[in-house]
C-alpha positions in Angstrom: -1.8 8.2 -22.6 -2.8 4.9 -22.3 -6.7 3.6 -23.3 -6.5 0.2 -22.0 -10.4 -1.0 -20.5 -11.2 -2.1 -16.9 -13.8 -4.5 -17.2 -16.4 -5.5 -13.9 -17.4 -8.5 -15.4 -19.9 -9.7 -13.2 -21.3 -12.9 -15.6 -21.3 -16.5 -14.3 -19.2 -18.2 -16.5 -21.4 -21.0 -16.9 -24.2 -18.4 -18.1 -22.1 -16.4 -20.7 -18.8 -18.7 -22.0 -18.4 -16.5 -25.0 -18.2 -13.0 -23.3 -15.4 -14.7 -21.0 -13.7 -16.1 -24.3 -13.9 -12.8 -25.7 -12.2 -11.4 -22.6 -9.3 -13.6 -23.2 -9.4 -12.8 -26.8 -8.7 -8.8 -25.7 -6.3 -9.9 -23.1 -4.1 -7.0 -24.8 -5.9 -4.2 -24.8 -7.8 -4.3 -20.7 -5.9 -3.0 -17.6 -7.8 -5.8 -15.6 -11.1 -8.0 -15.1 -13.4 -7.7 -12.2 -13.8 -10.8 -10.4 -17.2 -10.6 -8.3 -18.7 -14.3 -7.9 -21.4 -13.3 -5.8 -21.2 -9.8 -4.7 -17.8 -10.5 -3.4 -16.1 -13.8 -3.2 -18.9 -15.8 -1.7 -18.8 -18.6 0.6 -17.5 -21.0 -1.0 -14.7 -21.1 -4.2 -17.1 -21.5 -7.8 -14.7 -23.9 -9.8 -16.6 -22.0 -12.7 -15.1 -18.9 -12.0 -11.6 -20.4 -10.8 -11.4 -21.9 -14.3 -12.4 -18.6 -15.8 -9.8 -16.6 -13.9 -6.9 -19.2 -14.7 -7.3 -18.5 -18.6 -7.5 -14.4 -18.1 -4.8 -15.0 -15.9 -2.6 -17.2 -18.6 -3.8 -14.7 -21.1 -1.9 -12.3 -19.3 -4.7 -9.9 -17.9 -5.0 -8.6 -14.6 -7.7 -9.6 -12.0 -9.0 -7.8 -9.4 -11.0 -9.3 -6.3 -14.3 -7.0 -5.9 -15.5 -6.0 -2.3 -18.2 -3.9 -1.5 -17.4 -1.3 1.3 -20.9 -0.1 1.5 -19.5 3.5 1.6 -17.4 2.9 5.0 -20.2 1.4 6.5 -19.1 -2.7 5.9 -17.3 -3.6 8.4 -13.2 -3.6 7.8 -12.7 -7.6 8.4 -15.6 -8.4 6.0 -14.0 -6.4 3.4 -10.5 -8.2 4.1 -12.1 -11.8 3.9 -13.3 -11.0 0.4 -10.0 -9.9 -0.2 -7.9 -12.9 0.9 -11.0 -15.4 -0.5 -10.7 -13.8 -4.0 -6.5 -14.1 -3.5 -6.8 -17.6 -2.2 -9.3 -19.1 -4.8 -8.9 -16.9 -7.7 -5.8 -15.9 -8.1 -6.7 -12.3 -8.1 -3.3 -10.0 -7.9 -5.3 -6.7 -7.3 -8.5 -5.0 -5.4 -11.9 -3.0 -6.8 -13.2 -1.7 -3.8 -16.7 -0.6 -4.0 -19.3 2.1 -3.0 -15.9 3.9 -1.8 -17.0 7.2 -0.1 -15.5 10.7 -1.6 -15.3 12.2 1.7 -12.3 13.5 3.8 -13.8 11.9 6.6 -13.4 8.3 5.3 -9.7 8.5 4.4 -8.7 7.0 7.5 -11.1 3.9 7.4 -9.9 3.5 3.2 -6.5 3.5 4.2 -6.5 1.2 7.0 -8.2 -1.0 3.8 -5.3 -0.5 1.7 -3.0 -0.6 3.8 -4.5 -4.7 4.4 -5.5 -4.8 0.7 -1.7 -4.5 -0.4 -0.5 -6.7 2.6 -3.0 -9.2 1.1 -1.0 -9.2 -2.4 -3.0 -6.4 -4.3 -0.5 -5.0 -6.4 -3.3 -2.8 -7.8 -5.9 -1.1 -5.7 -8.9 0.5 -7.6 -11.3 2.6 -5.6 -14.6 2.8 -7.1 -16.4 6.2 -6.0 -18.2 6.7 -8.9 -17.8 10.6 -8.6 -14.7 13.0 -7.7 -13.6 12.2 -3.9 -11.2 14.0 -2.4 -7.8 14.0 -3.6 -6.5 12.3 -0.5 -7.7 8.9 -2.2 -5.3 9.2 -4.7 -2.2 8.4 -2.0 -3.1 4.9 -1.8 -5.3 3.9 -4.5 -3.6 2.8 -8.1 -7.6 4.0 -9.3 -10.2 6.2 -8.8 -13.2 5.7 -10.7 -14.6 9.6 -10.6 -17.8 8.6 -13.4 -19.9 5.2 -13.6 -22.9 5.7 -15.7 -24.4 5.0 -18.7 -23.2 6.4 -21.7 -26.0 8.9 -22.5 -24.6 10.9 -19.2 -21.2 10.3 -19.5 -20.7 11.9 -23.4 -22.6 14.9 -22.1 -20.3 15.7 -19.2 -16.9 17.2 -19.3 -15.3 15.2 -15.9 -11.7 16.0 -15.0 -8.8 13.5 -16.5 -5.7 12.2 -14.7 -3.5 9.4 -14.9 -5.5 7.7 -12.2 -9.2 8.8 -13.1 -10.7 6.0 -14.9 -14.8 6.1 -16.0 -16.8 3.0 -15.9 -19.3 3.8 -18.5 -22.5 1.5 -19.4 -24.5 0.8 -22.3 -21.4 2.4 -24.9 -22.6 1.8 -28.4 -20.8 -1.2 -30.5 -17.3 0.8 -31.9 -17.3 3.5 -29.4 -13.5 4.2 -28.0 -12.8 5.2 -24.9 -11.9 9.1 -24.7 -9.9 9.1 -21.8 -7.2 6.5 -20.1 -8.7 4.6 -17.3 
């Protein structure tokens, strides 16, 4: 089992140079980066951020475009244009969908999202629930996140592992490994 880290990195490059330099320094051991200029793509490119995403990208990490899909709610097109912006100006080659709901209900509407996720390039889909959704996600989805917490909560609970559970834990002490793959 692999124990390779996503990272939603959600610093402005200009505000925190070092933690993206460290990012490229552990190029070998993250399954991807979390691109999120400004809760999404934004409205316009940040050459900050493009110039931050060229050297994950030529360190050889993977970055995924984040898009909030305010449980189902956002609308479908909104969620596509942060898609194709975070393609188009920062290279991304993969999706983090966000405040993904865990019902059977929503399958339909996340699918329809995939389904124009992957025709926008996303090679990787993550789905971030941040609990156990049904396991009708994990037909389309590279990712479920199924825990994102802080680390007080997380060491305490005994969550289910898969191949394609991954935890997104907070406030991990310095030297603290991850238990599980991603």
């Amino acid at each position: 089992m692999s124990h390779l880290l996503l990272v939603p990195f959600y610093e402005h490059p200009a505000d925190r140079p070092e933690a993206w330099s460290a990012l490229v320094d552990a190029a070998p051991s993250l399954y991807g980066v979390v691109v999120n200029p400004a809760s999404g793509a934004g409205e316009a490119r940040d050459p900050a951020f493009a110039a931050a995403a060229d050297r994950l990208r030529a360190a050889g990490v993977r970055l995924l475009g984040y898009a909030d899909t305010d449980y189902g709610r956002r609308p479908h097109a909104d969620v596509v244009t942060d898609l194709l912006r975070h393609r188009d100006w920062y290279g991304t080659d993969g999706a983090f969908l966000d405040q993904v709901s865990t019902a059977p209900g929503a399958l339909a509407h996340y699918r329809r999202v995939a389904v124009a996720a992957r025709s926008a390039g996303a090679v990787t889909l993550v789905l971030n629930h941040g609990a156990h959704p049904d396991p009708g996600y994990a037909e389309f989805a590279d990712l479920l996140v199924t825990f994102e917490g802080p680390w007080d909560t997380y060491r305490t609970l005994e969550l289910p592992v898969a191949p394609h559970y991954c935890h997104l834990v907070y406030a991990a002490p310095p030297g603290v490994r991850p238990v599980t793959a991603v």
